[in-house]
N, C-alpha and C positions, 0 to 999 in steps of 0.2 A: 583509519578506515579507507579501505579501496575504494575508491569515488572517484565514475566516470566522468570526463570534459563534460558536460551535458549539466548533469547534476551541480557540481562545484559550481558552475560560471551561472547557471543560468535558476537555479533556484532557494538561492540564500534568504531571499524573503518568506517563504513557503519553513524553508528548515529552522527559522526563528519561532514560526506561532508552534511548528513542532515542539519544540524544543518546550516551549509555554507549557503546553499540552500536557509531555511526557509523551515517550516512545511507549511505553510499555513494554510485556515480555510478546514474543511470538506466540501462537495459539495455535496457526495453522501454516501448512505450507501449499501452494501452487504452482505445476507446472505448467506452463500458457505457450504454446508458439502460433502469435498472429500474422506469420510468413515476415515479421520484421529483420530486416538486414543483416542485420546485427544477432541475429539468430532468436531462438528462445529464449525465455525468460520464466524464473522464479517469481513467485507470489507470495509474501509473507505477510499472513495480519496479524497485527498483534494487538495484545489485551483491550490498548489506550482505540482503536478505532484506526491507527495509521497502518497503510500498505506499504511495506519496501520490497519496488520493484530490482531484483538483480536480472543480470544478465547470466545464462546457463550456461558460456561456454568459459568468460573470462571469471566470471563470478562477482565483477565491479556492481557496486550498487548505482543504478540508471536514477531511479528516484526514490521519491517516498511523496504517498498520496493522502490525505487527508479521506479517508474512504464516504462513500455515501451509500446507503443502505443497499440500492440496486447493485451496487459493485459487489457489495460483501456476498450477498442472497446471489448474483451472477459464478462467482468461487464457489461457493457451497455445491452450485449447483454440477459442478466438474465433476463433484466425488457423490453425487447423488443424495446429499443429505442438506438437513435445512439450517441456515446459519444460526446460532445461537443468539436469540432473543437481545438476552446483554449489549453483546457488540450491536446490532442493530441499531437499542436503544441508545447507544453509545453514539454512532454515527451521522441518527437524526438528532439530535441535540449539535454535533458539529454542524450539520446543515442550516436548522434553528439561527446559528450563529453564524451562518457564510464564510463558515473557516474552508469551504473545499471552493470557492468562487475563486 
């Protein structure tokens, strides 16, 4: 896996409860440029409720987020539609659990 300095060094504990979790498949894609440095960035959620952020120009995966429902509902809202229920449900239950803390 292409995986940024950033990610590798600095979130191995986070990519263990992943791991716990399950990835899942992707569902949706996002394209995001919040003027970061390092340019734009991809949005991917997938099934399990996890985000893997890449980077648009190198394609390296930056991270992977444990999403929380306002993130998910916040994506949706780029493409003008409403996030599917599931994941939501999905999301608050990781919350529940303080898997995104």
């Amino acid at each position: 896996m292409n995986v940024s300095r950033h990610y590798y060094k600095d979130r191995k504990s986070r990519e263990e409860l992943i791991q716990k979790i399950g990835e899942g498949k992707v569902v949706a894609s996002f394209n995001v440029d919040r003027g970061h440095v390092n340019g734009p960035e991809i949005y991917k959620i997938t099934s399990n409720g996890i985000i893997l952020v890449y980077n648009a120009i190198s394609n390296k995966l930056v991270t992977k987020l444990i999403a929380r429902p306002g993130q998910i509902k916040r994506y949706y809202a780029i493409i003008n539609k409403q996030a599917p229920e599931y994941l939501l449900d999905i999301a608050r239950k990781h919350e529940s659990l303080n898997y995104n803390k």
